[in-house]
N, C-alpha and C positions, 0 to 999 in steps of 0.2 A: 071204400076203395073203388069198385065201380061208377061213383058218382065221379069220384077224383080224376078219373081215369075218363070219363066221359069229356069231362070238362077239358081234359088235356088235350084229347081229340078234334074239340069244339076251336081251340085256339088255335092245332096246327092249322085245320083248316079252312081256316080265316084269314091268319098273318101268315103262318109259315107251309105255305105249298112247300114238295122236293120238287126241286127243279131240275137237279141230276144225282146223281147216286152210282155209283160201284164198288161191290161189294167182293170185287176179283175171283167170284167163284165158277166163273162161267171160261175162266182160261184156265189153259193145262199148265203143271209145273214146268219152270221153264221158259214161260213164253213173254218175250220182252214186248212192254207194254207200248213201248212206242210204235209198234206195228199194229195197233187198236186204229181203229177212225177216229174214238174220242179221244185219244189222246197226240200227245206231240210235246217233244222234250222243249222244254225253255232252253236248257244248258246242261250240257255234260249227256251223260247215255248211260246205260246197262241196268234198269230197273225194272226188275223179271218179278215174276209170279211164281210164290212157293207155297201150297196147300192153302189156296185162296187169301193170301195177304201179298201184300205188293212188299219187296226188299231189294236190297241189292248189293254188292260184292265188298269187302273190305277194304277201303283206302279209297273208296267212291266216291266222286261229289256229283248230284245231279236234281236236277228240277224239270218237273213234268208238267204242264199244262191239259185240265181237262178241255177240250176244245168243245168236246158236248156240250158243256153245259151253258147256261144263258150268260153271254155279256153281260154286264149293267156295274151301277154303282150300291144299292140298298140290299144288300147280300149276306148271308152269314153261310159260312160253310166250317165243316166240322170232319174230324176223324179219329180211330183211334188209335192209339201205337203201342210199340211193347219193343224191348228189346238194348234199352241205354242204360246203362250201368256204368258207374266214376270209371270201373278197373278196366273196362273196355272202350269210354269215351262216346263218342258218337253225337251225331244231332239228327232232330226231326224240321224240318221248314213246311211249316201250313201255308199255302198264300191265297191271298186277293184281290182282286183286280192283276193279274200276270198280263201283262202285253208285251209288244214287240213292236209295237207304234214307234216308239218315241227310241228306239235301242237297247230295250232289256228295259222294260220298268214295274215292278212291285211292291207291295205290300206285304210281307211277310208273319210269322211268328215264329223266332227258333226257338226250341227246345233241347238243353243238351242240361249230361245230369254234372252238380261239382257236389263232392261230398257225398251225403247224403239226402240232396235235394235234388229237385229240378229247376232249374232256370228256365225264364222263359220272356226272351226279348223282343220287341214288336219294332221291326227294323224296315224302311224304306229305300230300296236299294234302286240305282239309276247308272245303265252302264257299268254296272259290276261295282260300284261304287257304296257301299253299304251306311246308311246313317242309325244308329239307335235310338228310336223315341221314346223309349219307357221300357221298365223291363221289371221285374219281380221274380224271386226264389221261394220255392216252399218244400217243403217236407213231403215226401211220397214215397209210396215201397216201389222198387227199382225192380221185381222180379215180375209185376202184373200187369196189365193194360189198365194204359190210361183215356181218356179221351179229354180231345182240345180241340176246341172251336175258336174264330175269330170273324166278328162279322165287321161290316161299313155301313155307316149310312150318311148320304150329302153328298155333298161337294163343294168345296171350300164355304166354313170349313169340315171335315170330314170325323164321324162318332166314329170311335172305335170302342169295341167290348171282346175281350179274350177272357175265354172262361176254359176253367180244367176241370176235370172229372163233374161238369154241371155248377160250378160254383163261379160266381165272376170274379175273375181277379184282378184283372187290369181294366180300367178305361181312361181313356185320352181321344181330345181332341186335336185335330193336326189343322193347322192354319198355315204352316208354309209351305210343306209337299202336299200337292195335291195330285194325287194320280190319275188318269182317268179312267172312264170303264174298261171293265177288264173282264177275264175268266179266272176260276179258281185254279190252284196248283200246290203240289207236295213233292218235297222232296229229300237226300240226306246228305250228309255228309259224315259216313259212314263208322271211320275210323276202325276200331280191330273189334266192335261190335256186329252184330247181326239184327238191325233193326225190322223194324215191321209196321206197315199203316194197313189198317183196316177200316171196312166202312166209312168208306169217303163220300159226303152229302152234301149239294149245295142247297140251301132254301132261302125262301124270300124277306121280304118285309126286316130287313136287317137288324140292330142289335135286340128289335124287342121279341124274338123269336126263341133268341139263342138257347135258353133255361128250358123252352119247349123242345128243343130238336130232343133233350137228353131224355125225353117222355116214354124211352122204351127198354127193357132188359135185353141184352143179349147174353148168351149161356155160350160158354166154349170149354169142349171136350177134349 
């Protein structure tokens, strides 16, 4: 285990520096994150801080942009969530590469639960305009936290790798939307749920990082 564990370390920090990270425990309940420096709404508004997890109100829709964190294209950023359930509805939006260059342009992953699964669709959206590149449903318990990452690496054409709970489950290459550099972003769309992102990390050296970011326990009381 210590060997394993060594080795894990040896790889973060080689391929995968953090290049930003928040962990939302450093704001009071309450506190809308758009008044952060690092942050800044892409679209929509009201994504407040409740006992260090980032949420926000029922019938919501909004996307945050970390502005901290490094521009570029070879990127993987990750986070966790909790809080989507069929009977409550809801989605989670991981993004990458988020600008404002070109009029609202990203990269996305939603996550919204049907049934007893989660879906999770890897969407290129431009001027509000949403396209679906790929998408896959799997089986997960809807009362725990999950974590899902989505990194890039190129530029036309562009690697993509979405992994959930550390395991990779989608990849695709994109050869006709090509985005360009951008910052990472999360956001929801809420519905009669009370969702929740935790531990938001971006790092480097993109898809071959990703199975490394998940190199650590966290424990929640």
């Amino acid at each position: 285990m210590r060997f394993f564990f060594s080795l894990a370390l040896a790889a973060l920090a080689a391929h995968g520096g953090v290049l930003f990270e928040d962990d939302f425990d450093s704001y009071p309940d309450g506190y809308d994150l758009g008044d952060s420096t690092d942050w800044e709404y892409f679209s929509g508004e009201g994504i407040t801080v409740s006992d260090g997890s980032a949420t926000t109100g029922a019938d919501n829709d909004a996307l945050i942009m970390a502005v901290g964190a490094v521009e570029g294209e070879d990127y993987a950023v990750s986070c966790e969530f909790s809080g989507l359930t069929e009977e409550d509805g809801g989605e989670i939006l991981l993004g990458l590469r988020a600008g404002l260059d070109r009029g609202g342009e990203l990269y996305y992953v939603d996550i919204y639960p049907d049934g007893e699964t989660y879906c999770l669709d890897l969407v290129y959206e431009l001027n509000g305009n949403p396209e679906v590149l790929t998408g896959t449903c799997l089986q997960a318990d809807q009362d725990g936290w999950h974590s899902i990452a989505l990194s890039a690496s190129g530029s036309g054409p562009v690697e993509f790798e979405v992994c959930f709970d550390g395991d990779s489950i989608l990849l695709h290459t994109e050869e006709t939307y090509i985005a360009p550099a951008g910052v990472p972003a999360f956001g929801f769309s809420s519905g009669d749920s009370g969702p929740l992102v935790d531990g938001f990390v971006q790092t480097d050296g993109g898809a071959s990082v990703v199975g490394v970011s998940f190199g650590w326990i966290k424990a929640r009381f």
